[in-house]
C-alpha positions in Angstrom: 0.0 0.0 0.0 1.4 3.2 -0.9 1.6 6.4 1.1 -1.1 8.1 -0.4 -3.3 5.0 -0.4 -2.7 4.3 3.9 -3.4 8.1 3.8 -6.7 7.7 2.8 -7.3 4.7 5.2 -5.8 6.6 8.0 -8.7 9.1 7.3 -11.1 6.9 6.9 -10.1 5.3 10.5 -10.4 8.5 12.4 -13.7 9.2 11.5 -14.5 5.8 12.6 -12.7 6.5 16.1 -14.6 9.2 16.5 -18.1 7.0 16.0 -16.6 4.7 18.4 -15.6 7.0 21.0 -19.1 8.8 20.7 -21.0 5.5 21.1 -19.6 4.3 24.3 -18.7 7.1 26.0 -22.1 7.5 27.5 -22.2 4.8 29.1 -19.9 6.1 32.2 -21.8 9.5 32.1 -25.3 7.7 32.6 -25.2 8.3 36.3 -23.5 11.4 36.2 -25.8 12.6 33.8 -28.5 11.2 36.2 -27.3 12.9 38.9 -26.8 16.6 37.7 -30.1 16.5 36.0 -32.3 14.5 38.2 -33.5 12.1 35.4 -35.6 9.1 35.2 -35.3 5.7 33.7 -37.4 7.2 30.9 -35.7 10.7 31.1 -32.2 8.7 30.9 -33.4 7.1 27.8 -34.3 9.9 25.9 -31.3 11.5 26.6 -28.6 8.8 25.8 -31.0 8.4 22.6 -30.7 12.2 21.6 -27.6 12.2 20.0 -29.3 9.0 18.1 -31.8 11.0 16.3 -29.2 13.2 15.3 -27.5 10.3 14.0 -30.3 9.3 12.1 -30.9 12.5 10.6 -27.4 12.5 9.8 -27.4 9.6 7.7 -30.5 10.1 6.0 -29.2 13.6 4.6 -25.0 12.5 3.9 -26.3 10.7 1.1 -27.2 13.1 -1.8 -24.3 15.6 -0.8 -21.6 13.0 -0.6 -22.9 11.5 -4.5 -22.9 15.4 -5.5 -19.5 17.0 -4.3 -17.6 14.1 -2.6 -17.7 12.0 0.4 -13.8 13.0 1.0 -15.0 17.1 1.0 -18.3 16.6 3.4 -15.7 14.7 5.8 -14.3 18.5 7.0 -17.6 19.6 8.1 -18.0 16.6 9.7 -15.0 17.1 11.6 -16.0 20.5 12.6 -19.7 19.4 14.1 -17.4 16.3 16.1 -15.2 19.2 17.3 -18.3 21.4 18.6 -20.1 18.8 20.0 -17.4 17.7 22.1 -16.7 20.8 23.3 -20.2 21.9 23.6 -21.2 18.7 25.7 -18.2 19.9 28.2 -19.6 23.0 28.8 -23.4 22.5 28.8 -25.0 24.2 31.8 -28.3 22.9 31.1 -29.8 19.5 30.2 -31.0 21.2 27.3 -27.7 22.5 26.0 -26.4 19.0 26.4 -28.8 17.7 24.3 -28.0 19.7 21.7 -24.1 18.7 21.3 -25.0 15.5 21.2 -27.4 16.1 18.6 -24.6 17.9 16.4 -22.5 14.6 17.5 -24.9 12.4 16.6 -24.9 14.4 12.9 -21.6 14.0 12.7 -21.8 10.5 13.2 -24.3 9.0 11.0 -23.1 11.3 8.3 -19.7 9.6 8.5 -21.5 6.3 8.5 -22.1 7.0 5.3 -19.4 8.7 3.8 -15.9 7.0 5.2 -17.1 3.9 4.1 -18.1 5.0 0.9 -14.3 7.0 0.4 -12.7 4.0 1.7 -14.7 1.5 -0.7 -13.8 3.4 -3.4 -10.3 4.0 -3.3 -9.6 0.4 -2.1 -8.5 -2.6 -4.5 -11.1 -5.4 -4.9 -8.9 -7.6 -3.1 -8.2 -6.0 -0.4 -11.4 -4.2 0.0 -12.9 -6.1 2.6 -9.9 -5.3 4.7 -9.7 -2.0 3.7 -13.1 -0.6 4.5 -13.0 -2.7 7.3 -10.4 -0.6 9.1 -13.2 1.9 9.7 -14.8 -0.6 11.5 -11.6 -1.3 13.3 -11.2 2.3 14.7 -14.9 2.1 15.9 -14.0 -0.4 18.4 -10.8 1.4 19.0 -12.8 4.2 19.9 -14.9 2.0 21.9 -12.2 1.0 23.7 -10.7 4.5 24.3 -13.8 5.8 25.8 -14.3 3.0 27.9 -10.3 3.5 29.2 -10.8 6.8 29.6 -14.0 6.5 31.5 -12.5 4.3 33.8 -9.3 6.9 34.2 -11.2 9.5 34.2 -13.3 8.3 37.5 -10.0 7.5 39.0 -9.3 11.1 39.3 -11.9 12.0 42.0 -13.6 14.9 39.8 -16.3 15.0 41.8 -20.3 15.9 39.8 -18.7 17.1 37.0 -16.4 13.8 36.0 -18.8 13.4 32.9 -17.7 16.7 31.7 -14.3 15.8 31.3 -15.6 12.3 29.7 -17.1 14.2 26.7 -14.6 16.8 26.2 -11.7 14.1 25.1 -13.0 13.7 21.8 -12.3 16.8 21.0 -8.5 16.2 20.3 -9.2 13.4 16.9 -12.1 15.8 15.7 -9.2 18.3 15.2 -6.7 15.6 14.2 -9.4 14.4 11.8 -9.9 18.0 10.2 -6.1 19.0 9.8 -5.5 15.3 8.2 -8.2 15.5 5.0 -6.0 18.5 3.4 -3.7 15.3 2.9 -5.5 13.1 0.8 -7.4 12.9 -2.8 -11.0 12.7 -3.7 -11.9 9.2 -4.9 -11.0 8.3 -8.5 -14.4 6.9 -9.0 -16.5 10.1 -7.6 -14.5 12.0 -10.3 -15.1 10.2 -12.9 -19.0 9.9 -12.1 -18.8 13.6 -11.9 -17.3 13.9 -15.6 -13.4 14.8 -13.7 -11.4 11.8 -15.7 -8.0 13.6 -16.0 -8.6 14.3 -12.5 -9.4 10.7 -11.8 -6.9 9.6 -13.9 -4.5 11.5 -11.8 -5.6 10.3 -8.4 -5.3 6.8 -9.9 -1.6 7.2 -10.3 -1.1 8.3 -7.1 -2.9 5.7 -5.5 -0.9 3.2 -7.3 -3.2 1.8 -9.8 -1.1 0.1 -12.8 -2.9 -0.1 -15.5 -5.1 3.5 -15.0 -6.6 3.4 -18.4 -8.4 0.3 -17.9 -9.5 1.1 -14.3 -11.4 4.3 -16.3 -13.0 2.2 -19.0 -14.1 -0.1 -16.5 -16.0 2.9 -14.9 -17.4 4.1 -17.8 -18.7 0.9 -18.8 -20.7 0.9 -15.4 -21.9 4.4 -15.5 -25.2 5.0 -15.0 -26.0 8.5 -15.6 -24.2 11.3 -17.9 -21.1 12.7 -17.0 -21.6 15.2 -14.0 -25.0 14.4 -13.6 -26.7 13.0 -10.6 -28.4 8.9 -11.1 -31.5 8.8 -9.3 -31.7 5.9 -6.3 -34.7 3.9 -7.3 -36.5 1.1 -6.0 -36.8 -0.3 -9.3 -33.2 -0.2 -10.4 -31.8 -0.9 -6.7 -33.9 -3.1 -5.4 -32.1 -6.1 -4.3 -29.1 -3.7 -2.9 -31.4 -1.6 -1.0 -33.3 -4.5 0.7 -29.9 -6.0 1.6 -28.7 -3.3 3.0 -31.4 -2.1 5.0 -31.7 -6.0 6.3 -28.0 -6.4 7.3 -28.6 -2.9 9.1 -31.6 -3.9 11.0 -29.9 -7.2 12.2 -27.0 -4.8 13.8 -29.0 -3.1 15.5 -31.8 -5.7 16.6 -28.6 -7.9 18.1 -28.3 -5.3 20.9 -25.0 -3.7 20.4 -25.6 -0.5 21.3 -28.1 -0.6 23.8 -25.4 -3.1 25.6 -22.2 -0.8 25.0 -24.7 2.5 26.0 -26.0 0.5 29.2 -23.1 -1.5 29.6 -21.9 -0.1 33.3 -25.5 -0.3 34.4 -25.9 -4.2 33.0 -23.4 -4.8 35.5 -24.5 -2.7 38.4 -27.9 -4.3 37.7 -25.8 -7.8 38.4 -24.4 -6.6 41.8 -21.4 -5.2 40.5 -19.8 -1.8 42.2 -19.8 1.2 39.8 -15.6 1.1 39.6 -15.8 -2.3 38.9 -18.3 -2.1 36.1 -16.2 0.3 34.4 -13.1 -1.9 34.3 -14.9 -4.5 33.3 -16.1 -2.8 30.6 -12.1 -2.1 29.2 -12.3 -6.0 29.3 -15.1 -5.9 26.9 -13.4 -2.9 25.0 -10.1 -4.9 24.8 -12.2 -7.9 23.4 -13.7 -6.4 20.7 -10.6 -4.8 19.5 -9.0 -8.1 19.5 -11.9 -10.3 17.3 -12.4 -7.3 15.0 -8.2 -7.8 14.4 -9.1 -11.4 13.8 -12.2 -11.0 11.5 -10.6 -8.0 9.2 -7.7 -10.7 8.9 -10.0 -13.5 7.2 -12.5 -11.2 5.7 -11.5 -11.3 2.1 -10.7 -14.8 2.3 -13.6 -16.5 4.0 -15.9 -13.9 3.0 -19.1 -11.9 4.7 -21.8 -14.2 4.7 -19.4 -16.7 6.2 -18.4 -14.5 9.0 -22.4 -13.8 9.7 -23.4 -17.2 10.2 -20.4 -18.1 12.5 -21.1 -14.7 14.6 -24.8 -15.5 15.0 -24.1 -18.8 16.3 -21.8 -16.9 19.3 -24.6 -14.1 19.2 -27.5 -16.6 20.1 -25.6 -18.6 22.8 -24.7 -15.6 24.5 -27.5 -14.0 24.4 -29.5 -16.3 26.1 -26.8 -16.9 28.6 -27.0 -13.3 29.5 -31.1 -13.5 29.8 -30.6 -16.8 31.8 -28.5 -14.8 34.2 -30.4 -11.5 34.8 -34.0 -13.2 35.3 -32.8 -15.7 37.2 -30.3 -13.9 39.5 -28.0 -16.7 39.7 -24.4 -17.1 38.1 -23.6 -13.1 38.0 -20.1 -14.5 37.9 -20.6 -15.6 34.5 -22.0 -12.3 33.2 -18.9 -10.8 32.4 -17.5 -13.9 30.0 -20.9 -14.0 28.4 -20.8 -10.1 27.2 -17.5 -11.2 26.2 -18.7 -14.1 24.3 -21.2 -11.2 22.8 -19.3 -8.6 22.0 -16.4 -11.5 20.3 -19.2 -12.6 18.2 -20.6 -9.4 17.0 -17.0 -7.9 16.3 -16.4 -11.0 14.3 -19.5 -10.6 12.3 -22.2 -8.3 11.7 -19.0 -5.3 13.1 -16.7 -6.0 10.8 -19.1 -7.2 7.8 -22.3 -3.9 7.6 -19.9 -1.3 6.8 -18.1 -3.0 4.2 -21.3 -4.8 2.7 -23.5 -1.3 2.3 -20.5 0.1 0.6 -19.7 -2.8 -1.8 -23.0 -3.6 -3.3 -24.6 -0.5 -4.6 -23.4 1.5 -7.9 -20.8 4.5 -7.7 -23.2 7.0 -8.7 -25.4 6.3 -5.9 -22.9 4.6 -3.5 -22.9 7.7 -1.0 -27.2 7.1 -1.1 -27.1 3.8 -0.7 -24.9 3.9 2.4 -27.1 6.4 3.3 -30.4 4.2 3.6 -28.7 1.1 5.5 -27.0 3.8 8.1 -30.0 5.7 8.7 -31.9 1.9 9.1 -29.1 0.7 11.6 -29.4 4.1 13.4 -33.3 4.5 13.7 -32.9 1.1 14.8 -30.5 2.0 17.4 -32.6 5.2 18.6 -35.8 3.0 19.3 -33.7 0.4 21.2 -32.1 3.1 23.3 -35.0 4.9 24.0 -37.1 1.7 25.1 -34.4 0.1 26.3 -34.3 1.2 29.8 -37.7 1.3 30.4 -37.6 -2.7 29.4 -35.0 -3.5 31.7 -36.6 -1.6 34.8 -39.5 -4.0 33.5 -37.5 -7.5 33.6 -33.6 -7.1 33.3 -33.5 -10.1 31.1 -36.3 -9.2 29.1 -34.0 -7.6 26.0 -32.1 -10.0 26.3 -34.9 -12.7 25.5 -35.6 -10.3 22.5 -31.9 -9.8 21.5 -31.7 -13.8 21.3 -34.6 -14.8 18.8 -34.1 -12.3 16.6 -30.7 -13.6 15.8 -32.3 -17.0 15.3 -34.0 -15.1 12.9 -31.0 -13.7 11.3 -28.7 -16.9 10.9 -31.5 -18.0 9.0 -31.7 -14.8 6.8 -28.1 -14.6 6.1 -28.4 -18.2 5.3 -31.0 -18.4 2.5 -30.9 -14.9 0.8 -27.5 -13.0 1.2 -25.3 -13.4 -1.4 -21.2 -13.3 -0.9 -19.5 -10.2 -2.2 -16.1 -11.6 -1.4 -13.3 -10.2 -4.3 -15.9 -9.0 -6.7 -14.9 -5.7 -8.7 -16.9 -2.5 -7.7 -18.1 -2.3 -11.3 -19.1 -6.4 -11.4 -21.4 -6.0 -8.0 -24.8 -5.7 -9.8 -24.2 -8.5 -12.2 -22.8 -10.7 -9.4 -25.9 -9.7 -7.0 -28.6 -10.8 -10.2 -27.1 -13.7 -10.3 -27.0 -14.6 -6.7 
């Protein structure tokens, strides 16, 4: 990989750290936030969701700018909205003014949902793809990770009521990074030559390291739906089988309980008779884990392939699962609680988290990629803001009640992935739709 090339990736990472980081770093502010705003179950909910709506709305309207000038120029105002909505959710003096960051974060993160993946799939060689958009993936977890570590550093440090503060306001030094880094990098060869730019294209091609650059263009303008600079229309009748894949795989993220554990994760434990320091370095041992298995699945992504990887993860998914539901409604066996979220959490990062990014990207045409990406992030993350919100109010309910939920559905999924998903394993960009027809 050249330098321009790991660049690009490099990019592409950091606004994937940033998602991580902003996904799990709620979960050691829940009490804080509790606390200093005297909150309910319910109230809780709907604030840990806020930033979720945001997310949503980002998603749905990345699409249509990142097809028309560029997912690698919308990245800088992403940056930007990370960098005040860290700094915003520092200072908030009122619940209200928190909610509001977090909105702008959650913006900022389901537009980049949509775009890094869509830059990284792009610029990335077929055979290496799977890898390559997968490092996104991989800096979501490392992100995870960092929050949860600095969570548990951060209540070390005896801050007193306003430890959450400090919790928010470290993502504000990658937003920057992120920013100052995409003056470094091209826009996607592909995006250019959609847009009618093929010396352009042609130029970014060489720098990326692309031998034979004539035939990478002709192969693009064989697959080009639209006229040159002009704007193809996402349609149910041209995009149908892509768009109901990518919605499903998205749904099926969400409906395994990912989020709602890693937002809730210090107060599943708690709930299991844990102490509050202790659930905080237990979740850095969940962190750590999915690090590790998303290491392990980007490895043998492009050689055993995604639909592969989903079966195997739901199997881990559905045993866990259960184990966890087993363990809250019953009240016995809190001692396994901890290897079963780690059984979870090793299954989803070996699966569905390192496969949905790189499978929305893959399977839908260049000129409406950025779209595309944009329907299957804004499904995961409307999934993700209903399970938030109700989540809470569930578990105040029956604390293995989700869990039951969580479990079947994945039943449900292993038998989806099964009988209609196709592999997209080494296929060429400009192959996909042929491939997926004849699947």
């Amino acid at each position: 990989m050249n330098a321009v090339l790991a660049r690009g990736v490099f990019v592409g990472g950091l606004a994937g750290l940033l998602f991580g980081f902003d996904t799990a770093v709620i979960a050691g502010t829940t009490h804080g936030l509790s606390v200093a705003f005297h909150l309910s179950p319910a109230g809780l909910g709907w604030t840990v969701s806020s930033a979720l709506w945001g997310t949503l709305a980002g998603a749905l309207l990345a699409g249509s700018p990142g097809d028309r000038y560029g997912a690698r120029n919308c990245l800088g105002a992403i940056a930007g909205m990370y960098l005040l909505s860290a700094l915003g959710s520092f200072t908030a003096p009122t619940l209200a003014l928190l909610i509001a960051s977090r909105v702008l974060g959650g913006l900022a993160i389901g537009a980049s949902t949509v775009l890094a993946p869509t830059y990284l799939a792009e610029i990335a060689p077929a055979e290496r793809r799977g890898a390559m958009v997968g490092v996104f993936q991989l800096n979501i977890v490392f992100g995870i990770l960092v929050a949860y570590l600095s969570n548990y550093l951060i209540g070390t440090l005896s801050l007193g009521a306003d430890a959450w503060r400090w919790k928010f306001a470290v993502a504000a030094l990658p937003a920057a990074l992120l920013g100052a880094q995409l003056f470094t990098i091209p826009n996607s060869p592909r995006w250019l030559a959609v847009r009618g730019r093929g010396a352009e294209a042609a130029s970014v091609l060489e720098r990326i390291g692309v031998g034979d650059v004539a035939g990478e263009l002709d192969s693009y303008a064989r697959t080009q739906g639209a006229p040159d600079g002009a704007l193809a229309r996402l349609s149910w009748r041209h995009h149908a089988k892509p768009m109901l894949l990518a919605m499903g795989i998205a749904a099926f993220n969400q409906l395994s309980g990912i989020n709602a554990i890693l937002y809730y994760l210090n107060d599943i434990f708690t709930a299991a008779g844990f102490g509050r320091v202790s659930a905080a370095g237990q979740a850095v041992v969940i962190g750590a884990t999915n690090l590790l298995f998303t290491l392990l699945a980007l490895a043998v992504i492009d050689r055993f392939g995604r639909r592969s990887l989903l079966r195997v993860g739901s199997v881990g998914l559905i045993v866990s699962l259960a184990a966890t539901a087993y363990i809250e409604l019953s009240g016995t066996h809190q001692g396994w609680l901890l290897w079963m979220l780690v059984l979870f959490i090793a299954s989803f990062a070996f699966s569905q988290g390192a496969v949905i990014w790189v499978y929305i990207a893959e399977i839908f045409p260049t000129e409406v990629r950025a779209r595309g990406q944009g329907l299957g992030a804004s499904t995961h993350w409307c999934m993700d803001a209903l399970i938030a919100t109700l989540f809470p109010v569930a578990a105040a309910y029956s604390k293995g009640l989700p869990f039951v939920f969580f479990a079947a559905v994945m039943v449900v999924q292993l038998v989806v992935v099964t009988l209609f998903f196709p592999e997209t394993r080494r296929v060429p960009l400009e192959e996909m739709q042929n491939a997926l027809a004849r699947s």
